[in-house]
C-alpha positions as CSV (number, residue, x, y, z in Angstrom):
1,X,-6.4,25.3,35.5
2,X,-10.3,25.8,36.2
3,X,-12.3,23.1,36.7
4,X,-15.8,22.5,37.5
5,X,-17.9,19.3,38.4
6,X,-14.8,16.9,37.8
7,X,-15.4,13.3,38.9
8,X,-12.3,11.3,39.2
9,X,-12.9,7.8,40.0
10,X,-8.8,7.3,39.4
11,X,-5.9,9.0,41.8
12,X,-4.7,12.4,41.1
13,X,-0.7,12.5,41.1
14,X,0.8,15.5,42.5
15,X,5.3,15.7,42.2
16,X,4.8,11.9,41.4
17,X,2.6,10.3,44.3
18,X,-1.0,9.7,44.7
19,X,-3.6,12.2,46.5
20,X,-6.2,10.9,49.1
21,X,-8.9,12.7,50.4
22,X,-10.2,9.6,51.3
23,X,-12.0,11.3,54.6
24,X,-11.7,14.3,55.8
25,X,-14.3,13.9,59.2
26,X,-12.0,10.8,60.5
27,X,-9.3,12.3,61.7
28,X,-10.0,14.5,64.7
29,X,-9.2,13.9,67.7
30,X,-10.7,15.8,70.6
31,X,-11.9,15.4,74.2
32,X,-13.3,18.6,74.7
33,X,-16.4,19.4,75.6
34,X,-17.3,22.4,73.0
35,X,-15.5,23.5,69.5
36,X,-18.1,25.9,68.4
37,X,-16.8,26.6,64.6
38,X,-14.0,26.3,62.1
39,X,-13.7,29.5,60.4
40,X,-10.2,30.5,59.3
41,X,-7.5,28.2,58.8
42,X,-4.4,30.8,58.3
43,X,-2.3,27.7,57.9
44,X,-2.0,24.8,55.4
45,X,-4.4,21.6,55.6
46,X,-3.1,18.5,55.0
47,X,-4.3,14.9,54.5
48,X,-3.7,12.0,56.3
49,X,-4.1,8.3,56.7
50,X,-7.5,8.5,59.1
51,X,-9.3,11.7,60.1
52,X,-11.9,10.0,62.2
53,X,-9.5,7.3,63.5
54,X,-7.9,9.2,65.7
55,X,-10.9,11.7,67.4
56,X,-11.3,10.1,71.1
57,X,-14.4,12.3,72.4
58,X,-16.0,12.1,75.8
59,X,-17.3,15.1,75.2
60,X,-21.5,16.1,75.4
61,X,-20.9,17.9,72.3
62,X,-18.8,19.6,69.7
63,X,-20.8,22.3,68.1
64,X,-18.3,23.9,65.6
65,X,-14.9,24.3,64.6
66,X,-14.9,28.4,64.3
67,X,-11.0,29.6,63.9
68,X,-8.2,27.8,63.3
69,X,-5.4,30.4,63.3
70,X,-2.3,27.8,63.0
71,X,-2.0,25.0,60.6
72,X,-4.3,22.3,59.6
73,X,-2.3,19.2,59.4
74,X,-2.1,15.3,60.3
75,X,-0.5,15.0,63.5
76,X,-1.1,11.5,65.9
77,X,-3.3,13.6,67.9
78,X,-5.7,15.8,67.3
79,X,-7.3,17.0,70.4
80,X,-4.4,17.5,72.3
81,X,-4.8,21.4,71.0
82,X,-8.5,21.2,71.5
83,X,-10.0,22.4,74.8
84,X,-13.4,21.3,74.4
85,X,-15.7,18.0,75.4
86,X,-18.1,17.2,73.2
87,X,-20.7,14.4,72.2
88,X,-20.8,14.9,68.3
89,X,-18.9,17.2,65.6
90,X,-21.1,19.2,63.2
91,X,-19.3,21.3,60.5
92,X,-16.6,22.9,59.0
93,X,-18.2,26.1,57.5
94,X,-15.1,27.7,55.7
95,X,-11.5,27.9,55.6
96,X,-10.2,31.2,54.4
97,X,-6.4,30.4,54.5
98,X,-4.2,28.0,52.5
99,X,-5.2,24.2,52.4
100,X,-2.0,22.4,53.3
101,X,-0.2,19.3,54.4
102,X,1.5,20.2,57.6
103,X,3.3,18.4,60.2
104,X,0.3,19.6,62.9
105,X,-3.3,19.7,62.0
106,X,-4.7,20.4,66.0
107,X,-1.9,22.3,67.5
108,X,-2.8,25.7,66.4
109,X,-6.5,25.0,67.1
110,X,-7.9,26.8,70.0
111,X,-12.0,27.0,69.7
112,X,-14.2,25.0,71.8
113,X,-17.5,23.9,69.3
114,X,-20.7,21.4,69.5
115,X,-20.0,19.9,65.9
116,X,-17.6,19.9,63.0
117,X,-19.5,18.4,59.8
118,X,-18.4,19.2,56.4
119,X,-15.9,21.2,54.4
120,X,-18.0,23.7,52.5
121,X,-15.6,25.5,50.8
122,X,-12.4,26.7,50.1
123,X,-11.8,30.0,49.2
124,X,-8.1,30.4,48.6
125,X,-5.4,27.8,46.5
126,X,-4.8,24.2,46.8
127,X,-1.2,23.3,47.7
128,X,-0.5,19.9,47.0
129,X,2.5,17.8,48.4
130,X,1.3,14.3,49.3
131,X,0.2,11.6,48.0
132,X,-4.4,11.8,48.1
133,X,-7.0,10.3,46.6
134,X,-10.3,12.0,45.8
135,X,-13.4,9.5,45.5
136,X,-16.0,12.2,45.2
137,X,-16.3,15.9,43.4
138,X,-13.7,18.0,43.5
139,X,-15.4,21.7,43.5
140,X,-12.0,24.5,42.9
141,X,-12.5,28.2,43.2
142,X,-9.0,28.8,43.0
143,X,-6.4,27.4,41.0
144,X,-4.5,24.2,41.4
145,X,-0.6,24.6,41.1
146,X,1.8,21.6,41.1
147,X,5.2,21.1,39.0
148,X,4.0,18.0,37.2
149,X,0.4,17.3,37.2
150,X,-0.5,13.3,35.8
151,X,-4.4,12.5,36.0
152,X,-4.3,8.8,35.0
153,X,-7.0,6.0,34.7
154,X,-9.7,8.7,34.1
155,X,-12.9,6.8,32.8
156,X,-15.3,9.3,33.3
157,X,-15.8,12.7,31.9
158,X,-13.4,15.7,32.5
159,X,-15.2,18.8,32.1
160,X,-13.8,22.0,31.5
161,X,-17.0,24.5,31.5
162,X,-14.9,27.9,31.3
163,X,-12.0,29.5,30.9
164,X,-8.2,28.5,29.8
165,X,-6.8,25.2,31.2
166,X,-3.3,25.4,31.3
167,X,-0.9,22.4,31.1
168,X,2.8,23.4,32.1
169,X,4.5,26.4,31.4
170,X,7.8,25.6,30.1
171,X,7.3,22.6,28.5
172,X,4.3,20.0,27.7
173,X,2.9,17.9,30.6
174,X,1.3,14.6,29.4
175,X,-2.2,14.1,30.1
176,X,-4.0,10.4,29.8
177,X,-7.5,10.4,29.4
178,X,-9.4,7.8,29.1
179,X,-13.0,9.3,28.7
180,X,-13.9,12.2,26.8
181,X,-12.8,15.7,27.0
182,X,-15.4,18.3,27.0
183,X,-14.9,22.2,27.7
184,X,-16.8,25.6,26.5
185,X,-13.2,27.7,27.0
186,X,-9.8,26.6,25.4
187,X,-6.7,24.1,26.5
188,X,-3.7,25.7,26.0
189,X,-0.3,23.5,25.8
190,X,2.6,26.4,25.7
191,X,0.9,29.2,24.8
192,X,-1.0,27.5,21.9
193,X,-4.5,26.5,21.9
194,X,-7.1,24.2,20.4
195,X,-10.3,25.1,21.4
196,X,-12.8,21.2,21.4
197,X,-16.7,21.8,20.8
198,X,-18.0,20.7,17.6
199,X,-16.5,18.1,15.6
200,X,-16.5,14.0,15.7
201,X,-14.2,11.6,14.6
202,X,-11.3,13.7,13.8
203,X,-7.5,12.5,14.4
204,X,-4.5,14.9,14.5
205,X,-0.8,14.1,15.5
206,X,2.1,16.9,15.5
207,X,2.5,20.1,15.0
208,X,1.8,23.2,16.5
209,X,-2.2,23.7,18.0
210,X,-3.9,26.6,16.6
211,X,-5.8,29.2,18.2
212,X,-9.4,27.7,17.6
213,X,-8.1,24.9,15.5
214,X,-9.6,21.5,16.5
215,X,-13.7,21.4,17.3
216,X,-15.4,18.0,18.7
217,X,-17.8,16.4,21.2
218,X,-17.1,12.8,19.9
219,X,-13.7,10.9,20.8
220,X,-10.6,11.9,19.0
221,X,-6.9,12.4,19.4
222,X,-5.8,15.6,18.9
223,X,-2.5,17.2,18.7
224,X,-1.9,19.3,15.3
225,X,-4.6,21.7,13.8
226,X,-8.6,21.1,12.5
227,X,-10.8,24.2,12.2
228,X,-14.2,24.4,13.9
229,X,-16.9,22.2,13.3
230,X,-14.9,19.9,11.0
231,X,-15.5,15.9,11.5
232,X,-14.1,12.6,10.6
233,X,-10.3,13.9,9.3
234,X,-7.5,12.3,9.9
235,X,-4.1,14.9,10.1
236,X,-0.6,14.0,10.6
237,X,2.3,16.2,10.5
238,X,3.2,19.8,11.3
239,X,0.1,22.5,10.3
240,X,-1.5,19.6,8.3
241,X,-5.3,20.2,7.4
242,X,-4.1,23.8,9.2
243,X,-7.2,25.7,8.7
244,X,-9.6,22.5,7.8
245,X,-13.6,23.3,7.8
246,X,-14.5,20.2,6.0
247,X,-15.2,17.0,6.5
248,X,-13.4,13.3,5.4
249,X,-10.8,15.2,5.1
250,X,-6.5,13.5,5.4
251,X,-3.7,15.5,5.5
252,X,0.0,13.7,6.4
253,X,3.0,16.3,6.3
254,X,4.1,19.3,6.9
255,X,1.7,21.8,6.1
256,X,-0.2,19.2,3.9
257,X,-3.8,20.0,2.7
258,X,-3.0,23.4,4.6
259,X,-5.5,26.2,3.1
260,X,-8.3,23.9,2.9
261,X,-11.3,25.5,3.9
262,X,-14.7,23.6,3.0
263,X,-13.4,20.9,0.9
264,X,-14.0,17.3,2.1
265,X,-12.7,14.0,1.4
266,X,-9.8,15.5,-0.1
267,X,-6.6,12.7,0.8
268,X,-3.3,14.8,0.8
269,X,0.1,13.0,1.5
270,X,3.5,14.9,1.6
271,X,5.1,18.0,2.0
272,X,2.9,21.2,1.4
273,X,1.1,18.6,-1.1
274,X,-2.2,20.8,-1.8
275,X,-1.3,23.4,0.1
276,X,-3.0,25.7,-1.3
277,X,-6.5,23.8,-1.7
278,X,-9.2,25.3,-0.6
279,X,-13.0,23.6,-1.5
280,X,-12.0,21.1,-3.6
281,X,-13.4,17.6,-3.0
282,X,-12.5,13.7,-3.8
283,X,-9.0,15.0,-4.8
284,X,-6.1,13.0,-4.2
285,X,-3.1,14.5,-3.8
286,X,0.5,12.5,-2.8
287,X,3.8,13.5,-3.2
288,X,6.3,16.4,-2.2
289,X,4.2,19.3,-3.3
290,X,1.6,17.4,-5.5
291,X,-0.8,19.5,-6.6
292,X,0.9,22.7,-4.3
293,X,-0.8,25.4,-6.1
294,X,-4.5,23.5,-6.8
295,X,-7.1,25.8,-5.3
296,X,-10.5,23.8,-6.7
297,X,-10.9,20.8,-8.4
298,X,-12.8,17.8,-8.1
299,X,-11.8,13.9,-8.7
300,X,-8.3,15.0,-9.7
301,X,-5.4,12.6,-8.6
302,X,-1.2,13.8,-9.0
303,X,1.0,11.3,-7.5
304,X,5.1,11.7,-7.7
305,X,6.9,14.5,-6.7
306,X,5.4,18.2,-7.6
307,X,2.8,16.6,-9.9
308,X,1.1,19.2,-11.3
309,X,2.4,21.8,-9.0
310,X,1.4,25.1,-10.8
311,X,-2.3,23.4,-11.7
312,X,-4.9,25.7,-10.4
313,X,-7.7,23.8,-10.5
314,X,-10.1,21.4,-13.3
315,X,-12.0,18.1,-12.8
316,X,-11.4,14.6,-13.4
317,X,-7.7,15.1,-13.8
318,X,-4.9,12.3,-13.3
319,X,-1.2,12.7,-13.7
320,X,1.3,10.4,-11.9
321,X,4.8,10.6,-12.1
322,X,7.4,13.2,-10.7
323,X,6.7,16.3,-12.1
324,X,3.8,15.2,-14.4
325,X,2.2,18.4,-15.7
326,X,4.5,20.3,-13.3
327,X,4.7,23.8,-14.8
328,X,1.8,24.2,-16.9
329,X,-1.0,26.5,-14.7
330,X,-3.8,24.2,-16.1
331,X,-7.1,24.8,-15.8
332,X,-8.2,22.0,-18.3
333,X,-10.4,18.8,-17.7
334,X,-10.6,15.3,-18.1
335,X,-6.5,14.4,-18.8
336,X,-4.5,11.7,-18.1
337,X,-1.1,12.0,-17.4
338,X,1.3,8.6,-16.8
339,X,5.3,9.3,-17.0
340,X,8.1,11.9,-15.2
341,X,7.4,15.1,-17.1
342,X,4.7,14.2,-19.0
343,X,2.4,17.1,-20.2
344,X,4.7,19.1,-18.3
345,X,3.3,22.2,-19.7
346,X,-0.1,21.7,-20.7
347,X,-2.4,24.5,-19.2
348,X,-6.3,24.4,-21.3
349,X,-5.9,21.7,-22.6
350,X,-9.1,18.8,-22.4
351,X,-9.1,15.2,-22.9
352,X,-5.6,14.5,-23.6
353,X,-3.9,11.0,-22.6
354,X,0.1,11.1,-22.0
355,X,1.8,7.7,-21.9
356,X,5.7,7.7,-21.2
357,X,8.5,10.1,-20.1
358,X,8.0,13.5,-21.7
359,X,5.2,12.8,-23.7
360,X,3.1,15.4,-24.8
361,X,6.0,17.5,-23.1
362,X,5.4,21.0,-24.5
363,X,1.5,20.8,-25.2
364,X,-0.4,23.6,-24.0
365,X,-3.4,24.3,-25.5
366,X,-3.9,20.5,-26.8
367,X,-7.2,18.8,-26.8
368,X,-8.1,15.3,-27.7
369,X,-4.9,14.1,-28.5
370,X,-2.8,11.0,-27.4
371,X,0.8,10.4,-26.9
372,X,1.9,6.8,-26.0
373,X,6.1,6.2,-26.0
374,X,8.9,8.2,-24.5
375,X,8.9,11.1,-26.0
376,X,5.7,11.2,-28.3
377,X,4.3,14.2,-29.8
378,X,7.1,15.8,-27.2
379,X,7.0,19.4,-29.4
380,X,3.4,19.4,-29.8
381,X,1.6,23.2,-28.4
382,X,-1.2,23.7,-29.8
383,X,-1.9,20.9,-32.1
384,X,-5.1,18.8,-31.4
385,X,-6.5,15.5,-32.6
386,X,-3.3,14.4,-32.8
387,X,-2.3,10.4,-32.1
388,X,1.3,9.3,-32.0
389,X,2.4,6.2,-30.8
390,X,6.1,4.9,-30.6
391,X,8.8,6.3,-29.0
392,X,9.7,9.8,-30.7
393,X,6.3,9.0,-32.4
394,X,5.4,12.6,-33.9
395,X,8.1,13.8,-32.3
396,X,8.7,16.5,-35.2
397,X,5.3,18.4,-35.3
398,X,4.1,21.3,-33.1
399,X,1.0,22.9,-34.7
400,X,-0.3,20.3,-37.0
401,X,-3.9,18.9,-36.7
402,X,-5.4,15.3,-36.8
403,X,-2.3,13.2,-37.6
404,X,-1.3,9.5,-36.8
405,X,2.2,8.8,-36.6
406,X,2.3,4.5,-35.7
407,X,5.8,3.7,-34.8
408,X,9.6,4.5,-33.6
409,X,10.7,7.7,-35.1
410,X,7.8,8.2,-37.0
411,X,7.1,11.6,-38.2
412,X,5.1,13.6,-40.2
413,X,6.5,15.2,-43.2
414,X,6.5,18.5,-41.4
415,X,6.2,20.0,-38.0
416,X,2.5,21.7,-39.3
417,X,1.2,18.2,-41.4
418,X,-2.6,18.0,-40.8
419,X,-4.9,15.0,-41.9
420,X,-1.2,12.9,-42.4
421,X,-1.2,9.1,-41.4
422,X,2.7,7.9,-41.4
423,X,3.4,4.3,-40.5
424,X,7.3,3.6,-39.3
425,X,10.0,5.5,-39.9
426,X,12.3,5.6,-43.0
427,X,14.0,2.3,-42.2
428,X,10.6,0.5,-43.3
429,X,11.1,-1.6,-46.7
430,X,8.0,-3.7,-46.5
431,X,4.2,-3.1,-46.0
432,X,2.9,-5.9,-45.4
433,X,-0.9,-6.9,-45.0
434,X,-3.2,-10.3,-45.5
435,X,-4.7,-8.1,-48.1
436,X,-3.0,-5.6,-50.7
437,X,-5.1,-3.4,-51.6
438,X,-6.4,-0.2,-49.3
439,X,-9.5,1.3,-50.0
440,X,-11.1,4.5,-50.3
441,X,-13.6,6.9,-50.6
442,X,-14.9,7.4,-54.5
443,X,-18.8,7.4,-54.2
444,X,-20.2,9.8,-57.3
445,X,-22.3,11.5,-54.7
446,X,-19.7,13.0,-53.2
447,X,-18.1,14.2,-56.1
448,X,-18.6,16.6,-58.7
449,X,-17.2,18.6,-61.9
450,X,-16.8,14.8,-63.2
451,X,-15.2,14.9,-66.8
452,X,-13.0,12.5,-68.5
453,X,-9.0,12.6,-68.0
454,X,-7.0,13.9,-70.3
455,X,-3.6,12.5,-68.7
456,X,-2.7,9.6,-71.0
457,X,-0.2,8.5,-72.9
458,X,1.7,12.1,-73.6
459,X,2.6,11.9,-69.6
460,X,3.2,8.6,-69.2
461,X,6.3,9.3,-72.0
462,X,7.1,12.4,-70.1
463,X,8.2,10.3,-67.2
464,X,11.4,9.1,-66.7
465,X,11.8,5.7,-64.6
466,X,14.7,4.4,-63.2
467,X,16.9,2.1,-61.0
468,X,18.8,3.3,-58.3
469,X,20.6,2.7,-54.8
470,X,19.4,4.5,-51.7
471,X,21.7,6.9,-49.8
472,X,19.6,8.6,-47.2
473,X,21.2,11.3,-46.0
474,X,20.2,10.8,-42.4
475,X,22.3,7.3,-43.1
476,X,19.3,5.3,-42.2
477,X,19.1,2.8,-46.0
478,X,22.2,2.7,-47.7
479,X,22.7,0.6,-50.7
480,X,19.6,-0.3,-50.9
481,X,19.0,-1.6,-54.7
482,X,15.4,-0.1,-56.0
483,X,13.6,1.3,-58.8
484,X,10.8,4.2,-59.7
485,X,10.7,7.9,-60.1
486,X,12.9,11.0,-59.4
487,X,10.6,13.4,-57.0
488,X,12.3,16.2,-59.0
489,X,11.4,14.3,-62.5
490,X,7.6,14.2,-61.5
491,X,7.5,17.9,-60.2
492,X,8.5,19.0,-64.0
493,X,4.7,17.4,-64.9
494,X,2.8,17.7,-61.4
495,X,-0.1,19.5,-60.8
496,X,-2.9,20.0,-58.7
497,X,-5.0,17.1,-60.6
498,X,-1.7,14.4,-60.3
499,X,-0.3,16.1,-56.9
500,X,2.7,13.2,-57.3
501,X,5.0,14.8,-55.4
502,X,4.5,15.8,-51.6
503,X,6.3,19.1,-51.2
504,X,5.3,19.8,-47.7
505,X,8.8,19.7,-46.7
506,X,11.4,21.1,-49.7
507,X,14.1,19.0,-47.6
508,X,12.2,15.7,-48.0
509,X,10.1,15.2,-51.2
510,X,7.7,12.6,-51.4
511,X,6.1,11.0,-54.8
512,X,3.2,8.8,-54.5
513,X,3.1,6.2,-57.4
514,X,-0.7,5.0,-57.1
515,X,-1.5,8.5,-58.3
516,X,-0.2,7.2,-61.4
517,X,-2.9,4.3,-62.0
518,X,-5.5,6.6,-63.6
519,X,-3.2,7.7,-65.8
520,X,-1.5,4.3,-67.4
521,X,-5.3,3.4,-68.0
522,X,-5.8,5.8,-70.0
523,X,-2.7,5.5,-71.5
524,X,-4.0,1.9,-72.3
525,X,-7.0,2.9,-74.2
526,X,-5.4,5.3,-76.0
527,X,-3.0,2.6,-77.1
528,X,-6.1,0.3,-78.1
529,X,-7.9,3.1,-79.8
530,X,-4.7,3.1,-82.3
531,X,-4.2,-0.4,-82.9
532,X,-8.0,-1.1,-83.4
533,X,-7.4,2.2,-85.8
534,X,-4.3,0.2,-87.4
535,X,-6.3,-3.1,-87.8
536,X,-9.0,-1.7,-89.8
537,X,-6.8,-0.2,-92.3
């Protein structure tokens, strides 16, 4: 590990204990009358409890320390190796061999100098072993190497200015900081790096670091994968927000929010949940998977468990519920999607609400419609306008257009009925309303070819009514006393003028009696045209 211009105000642990370098110039020891310079120390150097402590100089001068071909090491006495009186020590110019703890710092010295001052540089490796502690800069040319390395209670700035700083080798050291972190090279933890320049505010816990994943100057905790220059996202969870350009972004999971690129203030929660999202923004995606496949969007939300996993992108899109919209490889806008599998299919299709497990099930290419009940409008593809609430509401139709089926099991009288309003299903005997009559449309403007009807009396005795008992054959009324028509009877007279009988579905005929209204008033005036002909006889 390079470093340059550290300051550590803290202690610097090496195999466990602290490291002093508390004073180097205290420590020696010497009564001799010259020690012109230290230039090579072929040895180790070594800290120890008081350099200056223990220099006892009668000496006129010590010029310089100039070779040290031993060791450089604490020992109780310094100058009992140095052969030199002197008055003053000036400085220690170099040391060109290993800097060491040894058991004997003056024993191998045998130059006679006017002054030892400083230690200017080192020029080889650092080999700590003891317990130091460093109050001012620590300038390294070399490398540091120690087994565990722990740099605690670090309040000022570490600065990294080049190169690759390597923690461990075989497995991850832990490293407190309580500063900032600032470097121009790369940190690598095991062979994978994350490389810190650009980004503020970012958070990432777990997972494996990428090659020039995480970029900041501001504070941040970082230990999964951010790309450059991203700021303020939050990732937690293996590869989450893997290869993240953006900004505001949160990823939690495994590979969550993992392709995005330039989208920002995206929140993706779960497994490989928008995994494949690459610039859209203010999505929110949670669940295993939600959303897996989305690769644009904006404002959509999936929540539950592959929600709209195959959806590739549109805007303003919300389904919730496990596998809501899960198969369909939509591209649609503005739906809304509330139930497990609801519009499980739907692809185009706009502006579509689904209310309740498996509505709107098979839609594809449905717009505008709305499906509120288990079930509702569950065979609907391509149908639009389309409003069925009830459970099974609509259930039966698939193509048709502009229908309102209002109730359980209500259904259209086939699967293609357009412009059809049904209310209840076919165990409804009363219609009830605080008025009784419905009204219409019958303005003249809006009408033309007017003549006067010709269906009278001669249809009227054509028809045949009756009493009867009901025996649906789907065993829904049985015994049911009533009276009317036969649908068979009126299709004998029908035509497109009457249109009596609804044929739409040759398994289920349907008569409508108010058609019949127009045609018992005539009737009546033809009945008062003959008496008023049989009074004035």
């Amino acid at each position: 590990m390079i470093i340059y211009d550290a300051d550590i105000t803290g202690s610097l642990k090496v195999n466990g204990s602290d490291f002093n370098l508390t004073s180097i110039s205290s420590s020696i020891v010497t009564n001799s009358s010259s020690i012109a310079s230290l230039e090579l120390v072929s040895g180790s150097y070594a800290n120890s409890a008081s350099f200056a402590s223990d220099i006892s100089t009668n000496s006129a001068s010590i010029a310089s320390l100039e070779k040290v071909s031993g060791s450089y090491a604490n020992s109780a006495s310094f100058a009992s190796s140095i052969s030199a009186n002197s008055s003053s020590i000036g400085s220690l110019n170099s040391v060109s061999g290993s800097y060491a703890n040894s058991a004997s710092f003056a024993s191998n010295i045998s130059t006679n100098s006017a002054s030892i001052g400083s230690l200017n540089a080192v020029s080889s490796s650092y080999l700590l072993n003891t317990t130091d502690t460093l109050t001012g800069d620590l300038t390294v040319t070399g490398n540091i190497i120690a087994t565990t390395l722990n740099v605690q209670d670090v309040t000022a700035s570490v600065v990294y200015s080049s190169g690759s700083n390597i923690f461990g080798s075989s497995s991850i050291d832990t490293q407190q900081f309580t500063g900032s972190i600032l470097t121009s090279g790369s940190i690598e933890v095991n062979g994978d790096k994350f490389t810190v320049s650009g980004a503020t505010g970012n958070t990432v816990v777990g997972g494996t670091l990428n090659s020039g994943a995480i970029t900041s100057t501001g504070a941040g905790t970082f230990a999964g994968d951010v790309e450059t220059d991203a700021g303020g996202q939050t990732a937690v969870g293996y590869q989450a927000l893997y290869t993240s350009n953006g900004n505001g972004n949160v990823g939690m999971g495994q590979q969550a929010g993992y392709s995005i690129s330039t989208g920002t203030f995206n929140i993706v929660i779960g497994h490989e949940c928008g995994y494949g999202l690459t610039g859209g923004n203010n999505n929110v995606l949670i669940g295993d998977r939600a959303g897996r496949v989305l690769a644009s969007g904006v404002d959509n939300v999936f929540i539950g468990t592959q929600a709209a996993y195959n959806r590739t992108g549109g805007n303003e899109n919300t389904f919730v519920g496990e596998k809501a919209n899960g198969i369909g490889i939509g591209t649609g806008n503005n739906n809304t999607g509330l139930g497990r599998f609801v519009g499980y299919k739907l692809t185009s299709g706009t502006k579509n609400t689904f209310i309740g497990h498996q509505s709107g099930l098979e839609a594809t290419t449905a717009d505008n419609s709305t499906f509120v009940g288990k079930n509702a409008g569950s065979l609907v593809t391509t149908g639009d306008n389309n409003t069925f609430i009830g459970e099974e509401a609509g259930s039966n139709v698939t193509i048709g257009d502009n229908n309102v089926c209002l109730g359980k099991d209500s259904a259209t009288p086939s699967n293609s009925s357009t412009n059809t309003i049904v209310l209840g299903n076919s165990l409804i005997q009363s219609l009830q309303c605080q008025v009784q009559n419905i009204s219409g449309l019958s303005d003249e403007r809006d009408k033309t070819n007017i003549k006067n009807s010709e269906y009278g009396l001669d249809l009227i005795n054509s028809l045949r009514p009756v009493t009867f008992e009901w025996n649906q054959r789907d065993g829904k009324k049985i015994g049911k006393k009533d009276l009317g028509f036969i649908a068979q009877d009126l299709q004998k007279i029908d035509d497109k003028h009457l249109s009596l009988v609804n044929d739409e579905n040759p398994e289920k005929l349907l008569a409508s009696y108010g058609r019949l209204i127009p045609v018992l008033v005539k009737s009546i005036q033809e009945l008062k045209a003959e008496i008023e002909i049989l009074k004035n006889k």
